[in-house]
C-alpha positions as CSV (number, residue, x, y, z in Angstrom):
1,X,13.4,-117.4,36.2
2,X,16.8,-119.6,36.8
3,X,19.6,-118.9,34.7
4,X,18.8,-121.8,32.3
5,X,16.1,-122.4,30.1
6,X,16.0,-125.8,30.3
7,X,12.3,-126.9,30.3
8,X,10.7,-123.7,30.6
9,X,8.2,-122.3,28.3
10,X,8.5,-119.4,26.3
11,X,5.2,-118.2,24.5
12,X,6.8,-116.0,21.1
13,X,4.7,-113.8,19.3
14,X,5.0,-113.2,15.8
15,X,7.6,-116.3,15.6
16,X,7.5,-117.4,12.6
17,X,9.5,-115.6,10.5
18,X,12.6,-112.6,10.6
19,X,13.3,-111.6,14.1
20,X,11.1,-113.8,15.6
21,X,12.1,-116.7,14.2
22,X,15.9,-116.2,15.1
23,X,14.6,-115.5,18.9
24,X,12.5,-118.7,18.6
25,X,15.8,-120.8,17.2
26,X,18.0,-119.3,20.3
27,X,15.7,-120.4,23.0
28,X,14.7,-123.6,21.8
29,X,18.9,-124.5,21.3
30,X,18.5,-123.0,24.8
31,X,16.6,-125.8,25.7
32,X,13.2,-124.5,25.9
33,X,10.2,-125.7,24.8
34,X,7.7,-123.1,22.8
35,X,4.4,-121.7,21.8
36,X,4.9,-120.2,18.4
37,X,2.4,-117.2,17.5
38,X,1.7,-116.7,14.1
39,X,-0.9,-114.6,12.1
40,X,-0.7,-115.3,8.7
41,X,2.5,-117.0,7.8
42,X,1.7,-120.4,8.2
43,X,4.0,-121.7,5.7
44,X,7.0,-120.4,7.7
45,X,5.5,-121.4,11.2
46,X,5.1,-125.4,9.8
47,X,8.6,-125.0,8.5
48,X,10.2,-123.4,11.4
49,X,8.1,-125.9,13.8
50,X,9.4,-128.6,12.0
51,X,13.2,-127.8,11.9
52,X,13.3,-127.3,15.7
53,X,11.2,-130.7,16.4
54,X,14.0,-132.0,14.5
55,X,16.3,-131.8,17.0
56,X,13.4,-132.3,20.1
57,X,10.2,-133.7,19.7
58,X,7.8,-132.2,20.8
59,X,9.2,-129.2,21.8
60,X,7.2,-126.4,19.6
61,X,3.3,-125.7,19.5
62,X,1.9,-123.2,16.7
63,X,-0.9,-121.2,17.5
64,X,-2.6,-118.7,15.0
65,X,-4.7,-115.8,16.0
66,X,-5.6,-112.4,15.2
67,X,-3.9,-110.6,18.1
68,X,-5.8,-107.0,17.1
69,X,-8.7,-109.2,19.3
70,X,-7.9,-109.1,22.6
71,X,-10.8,-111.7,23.8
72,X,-7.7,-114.3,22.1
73,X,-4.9,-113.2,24.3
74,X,-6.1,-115.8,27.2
75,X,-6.5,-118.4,25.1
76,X,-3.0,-118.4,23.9
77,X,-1.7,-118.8,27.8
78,X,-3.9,-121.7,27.7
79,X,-2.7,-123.5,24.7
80,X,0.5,-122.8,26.7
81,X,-0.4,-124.6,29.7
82,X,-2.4,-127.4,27.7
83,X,0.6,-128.3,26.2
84,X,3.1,-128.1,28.3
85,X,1.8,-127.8,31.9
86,X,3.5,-124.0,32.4
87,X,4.3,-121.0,31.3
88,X,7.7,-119.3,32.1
89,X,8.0,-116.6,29.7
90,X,6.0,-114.5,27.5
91,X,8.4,-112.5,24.8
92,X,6.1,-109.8,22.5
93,X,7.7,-109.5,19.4
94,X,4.5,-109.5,17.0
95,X,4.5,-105.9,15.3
96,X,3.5,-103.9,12.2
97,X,5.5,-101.4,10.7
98,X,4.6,-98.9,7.7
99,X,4.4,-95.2,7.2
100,X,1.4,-92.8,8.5
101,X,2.6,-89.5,7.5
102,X,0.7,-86.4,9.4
103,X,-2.3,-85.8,7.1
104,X,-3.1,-89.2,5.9
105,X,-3.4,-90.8,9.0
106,X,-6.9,-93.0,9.5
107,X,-8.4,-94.9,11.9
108,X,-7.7,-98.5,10.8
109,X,-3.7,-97.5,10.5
110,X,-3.9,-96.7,14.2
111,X,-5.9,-99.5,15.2
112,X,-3.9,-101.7,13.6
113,X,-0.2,-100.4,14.4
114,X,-1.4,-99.6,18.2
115,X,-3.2,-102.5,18.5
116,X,-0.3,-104.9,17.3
117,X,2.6,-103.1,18.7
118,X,0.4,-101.9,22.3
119,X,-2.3,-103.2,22.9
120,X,-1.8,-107.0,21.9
121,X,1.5,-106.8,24.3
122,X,-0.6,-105.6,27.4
123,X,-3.6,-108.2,26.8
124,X,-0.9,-111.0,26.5
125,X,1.1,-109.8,29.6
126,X,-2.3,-109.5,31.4
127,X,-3.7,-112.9,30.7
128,X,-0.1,-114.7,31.1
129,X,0.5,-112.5,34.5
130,X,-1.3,-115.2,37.2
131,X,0.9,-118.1,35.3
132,X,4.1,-116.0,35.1
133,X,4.2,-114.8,38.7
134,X,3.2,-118.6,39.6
135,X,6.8,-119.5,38.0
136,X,8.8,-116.2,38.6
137,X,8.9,-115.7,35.0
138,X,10.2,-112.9,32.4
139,X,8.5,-110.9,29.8
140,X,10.2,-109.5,27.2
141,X,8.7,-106.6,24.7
142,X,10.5,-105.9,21.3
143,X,10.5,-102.3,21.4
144,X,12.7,-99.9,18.8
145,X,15.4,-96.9,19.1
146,X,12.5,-94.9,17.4
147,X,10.7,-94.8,20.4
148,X,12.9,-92.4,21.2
149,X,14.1,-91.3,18.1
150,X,10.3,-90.7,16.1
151,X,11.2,-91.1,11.7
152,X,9.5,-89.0,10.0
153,X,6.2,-90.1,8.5
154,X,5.8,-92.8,10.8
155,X,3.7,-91.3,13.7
156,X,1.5,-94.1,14.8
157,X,4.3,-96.5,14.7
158,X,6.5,-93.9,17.1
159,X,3.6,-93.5,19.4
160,X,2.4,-97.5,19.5
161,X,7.1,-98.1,20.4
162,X,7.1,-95.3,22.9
163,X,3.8,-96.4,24.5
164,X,5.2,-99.8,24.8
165,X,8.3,-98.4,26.7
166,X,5.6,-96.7,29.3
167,X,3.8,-100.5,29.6
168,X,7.3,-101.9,30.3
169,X,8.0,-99.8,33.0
170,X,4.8,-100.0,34.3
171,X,4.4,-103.8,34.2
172,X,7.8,-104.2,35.9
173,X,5.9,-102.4,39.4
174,X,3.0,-104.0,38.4
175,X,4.5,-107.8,38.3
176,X,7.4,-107.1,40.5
177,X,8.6,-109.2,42.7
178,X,7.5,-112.3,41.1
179,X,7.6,-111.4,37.5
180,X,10.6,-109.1,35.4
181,X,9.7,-107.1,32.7
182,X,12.0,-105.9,30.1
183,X,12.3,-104.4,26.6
184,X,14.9,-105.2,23.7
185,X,15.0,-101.9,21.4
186,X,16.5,-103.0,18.1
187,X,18.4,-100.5,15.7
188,X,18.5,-101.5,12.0
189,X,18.5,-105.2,12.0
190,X,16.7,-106.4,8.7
191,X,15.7,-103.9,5.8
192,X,11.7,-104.3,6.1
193,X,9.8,-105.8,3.0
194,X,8.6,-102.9,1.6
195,X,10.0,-101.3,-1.8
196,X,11.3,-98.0,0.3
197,X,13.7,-99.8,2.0
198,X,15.8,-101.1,-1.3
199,X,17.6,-97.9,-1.9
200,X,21.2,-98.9,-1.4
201,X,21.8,-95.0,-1.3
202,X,19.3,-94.5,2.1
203,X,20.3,-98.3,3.0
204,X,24.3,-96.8,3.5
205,X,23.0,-93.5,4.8
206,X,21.3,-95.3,7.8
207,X,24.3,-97.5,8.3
208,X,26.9,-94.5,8.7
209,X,24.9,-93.4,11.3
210,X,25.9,-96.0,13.4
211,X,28.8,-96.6,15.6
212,X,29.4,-99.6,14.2
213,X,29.1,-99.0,10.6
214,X,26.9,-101.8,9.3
215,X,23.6,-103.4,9.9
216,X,22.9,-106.0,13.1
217,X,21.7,-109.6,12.3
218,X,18.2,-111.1,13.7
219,X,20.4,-113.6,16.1
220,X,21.6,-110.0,17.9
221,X,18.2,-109.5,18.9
222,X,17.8,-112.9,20.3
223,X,21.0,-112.9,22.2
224,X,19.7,-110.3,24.0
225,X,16.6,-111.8,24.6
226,X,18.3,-114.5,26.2
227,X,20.0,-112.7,28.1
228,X,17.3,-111.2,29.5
229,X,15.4,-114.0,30.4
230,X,18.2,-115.7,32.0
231,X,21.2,-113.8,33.2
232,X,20.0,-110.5,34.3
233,X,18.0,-111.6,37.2
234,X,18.2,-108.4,38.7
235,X,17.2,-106.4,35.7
236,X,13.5,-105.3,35.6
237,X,12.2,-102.0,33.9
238,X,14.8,-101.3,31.6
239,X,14.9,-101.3,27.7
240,X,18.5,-102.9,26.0
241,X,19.4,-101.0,22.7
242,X,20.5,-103.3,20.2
243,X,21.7,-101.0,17.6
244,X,25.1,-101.2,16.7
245,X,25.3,-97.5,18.1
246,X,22.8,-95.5,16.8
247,X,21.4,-94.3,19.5
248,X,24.3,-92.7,20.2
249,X,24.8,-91.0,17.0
250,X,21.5,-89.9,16.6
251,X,21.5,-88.5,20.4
């Protein structure tokens, strides 16, 4: 990709809301025009599509679709190239997150978190590849420091991050030289949803153990998106931590 966005298309998963939303804001201000995946939050993806046309018409398509399938990953790079003639970039950012402690694990939670945060990715990077490597375009994969540094109780979700590292090194040999391949690995960046997460007690544990001493924000993650997809043209292979640190303390 050149070192400008400017008429490119980016194909987002999960895009409508938290991370993916900010990462959808950056590159569309960018100048790019984008495919927004969404699952279930419609709501947010009508109101995020609409906020962005605001500024450029025509600049944002929504698709919904159940990424667990992977017959729907091809038709997604379609839509893509329906609507706007190309695809440039393909960033996977669609996840699900949520404990499977050792002894209650089952078959839908690792279908589910593997399927959404592995096996959707490689379908996706699969179907877009013939269009990417037509463009010498980018793919970006939202990883996690917990790849590398498993939490306890959360297994599946360990495995599904760390096996996305392994298809992000592999897909840069793969793709290379047409096509770069690259993973963001975010630190604490938003508390998730879930009750768990509202201890202020844990919440301040989990921030002293970064370099930094406080949380990241959603637009950190997207900077380094960006970056990625424009100003690293010699990067390929290699996973950014975005984590204030905490890599480094917990190494």
């Amino acid at each position: 990709m050149s070192a400008s966005l400017e008429d490119k298309v980016v194909l987002i998963t999960g895009g409508a809301r938290r991370v993916g939303a900010a990462i959808a804001r950056r590159l569309h201000a960018a100048g790019a025009n984008l495919i927004i995946h969404y699952r279930s939050s419609a709501g947010e993806a009508r109101e995020l599509k609409q906020e962005l046309s605001a500024s450029r018409a025509g600049s944002v398509v929504l698709v919904q679709a159940d990424l667990l399938k992977a017959g729907n990953a091809p038709a997604l790079v379609k839509d893509a190239v329906k609507s706007f003639g190309r695809l440039d970039a393909l960033v996977n950012n669609a996840s699900s997150f949520y404990p499977t402690p050792l002894g209650e694990i089952t078959e839908k939670a690792w279908d589910d978190l593997v399927g959404t945060n592995l096996k959707a990715p490689l379908f996706l990077s699969q179907a877009a590849a013939r269009e990417l490597r037509k463009h010498h375009g980018a793919i970006v994969n939202i990883i996690d420091i917990h790849a590398d540094f498993p939490m306890k109780s959360y297994v599946v979700y360990n495995v599904a991050k760390g096996g996305l590292v392994a298809l992000t090194r592999s897909l840069a040999r793969e793709l290379g030289p047409e096509v770069r391949v690259n993973g963001v690995a975010p630190g604490t960046i938003l508390w998730p949803d879930d009750d768990a997460w509202k201890d202020e007690v844990s919440r301040q544990r989990i921030m002293n153990q970064t370099a930094l001493k406080r949380i990241g924000e959603p637009d950190d993650i997207a900077k380094a998106v960006e970056f990625l997809l424009t100003g690293g043209p010699y990067v390929t292979g290699q996973v950014l931590a975005v984590d204030g640190g905490r890599s480094v303390m917990l190494g």
